[in-house]
Residue, then its C-alpha position, 0 to 999 in steps of 0.5 A: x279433381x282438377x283437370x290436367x289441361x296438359x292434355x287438352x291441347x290444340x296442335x298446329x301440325x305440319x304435313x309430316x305430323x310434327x307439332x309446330x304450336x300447341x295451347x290449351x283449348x280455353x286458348x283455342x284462338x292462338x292456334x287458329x292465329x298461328x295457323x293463319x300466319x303460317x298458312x300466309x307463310x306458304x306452310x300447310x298446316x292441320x288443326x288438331x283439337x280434342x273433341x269434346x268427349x275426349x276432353x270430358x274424359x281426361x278432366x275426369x281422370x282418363x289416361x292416356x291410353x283410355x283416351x286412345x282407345x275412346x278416339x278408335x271406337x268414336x271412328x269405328x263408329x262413324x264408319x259403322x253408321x256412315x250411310x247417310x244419303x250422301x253415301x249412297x250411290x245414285x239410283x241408276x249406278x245400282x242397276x249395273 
């Protein structure tokens, strides 16, 4: 089966969430050089790039909606085990 590389893409995003450039992952250095140029520019952007299970399951032929899906439960997972030291409060916040 080939991969729809379509889907694995790298997106510049501005603040409002409108795409500004995209390119496949393998390409993944053009993005990080478009957002160098706009950030110089005084344009904020974000990177948004496909984590490596969402790129596994679309070269395996996930559809779009399976890959929602598999995004929201990658959250709902970190959130449920999100209770490294960093997260803790500090012994004397505890006692109050």
């Amino acid at each position: 089966m080939v991969s729809d590389t379509r889907k694995n893409l790298v997106q510049v995003l501005d603040t409002e969430g409108q795409i500004l450039f995209s390119c496949p992952v393998e390409e993944e250095e053009k993005a990080f050089e478009y957002a160098r140029q706009m950030e110089e520019l005084g344009i904020e952007v974000k990177l948004s790039s496909p984590s490596v299970s969402e790129t596994l399951i679309q070269s395996l032929g996930a559809s779009e909606e399976d890959t929602q899906k598999l995004r929201e439960e990658i959250i709902h997972e970190i959130e449920e085990h999100d209770t490294g030291c960093c997260n803790q409060k500090p012994e004397d916040e505890k006692l109050h």
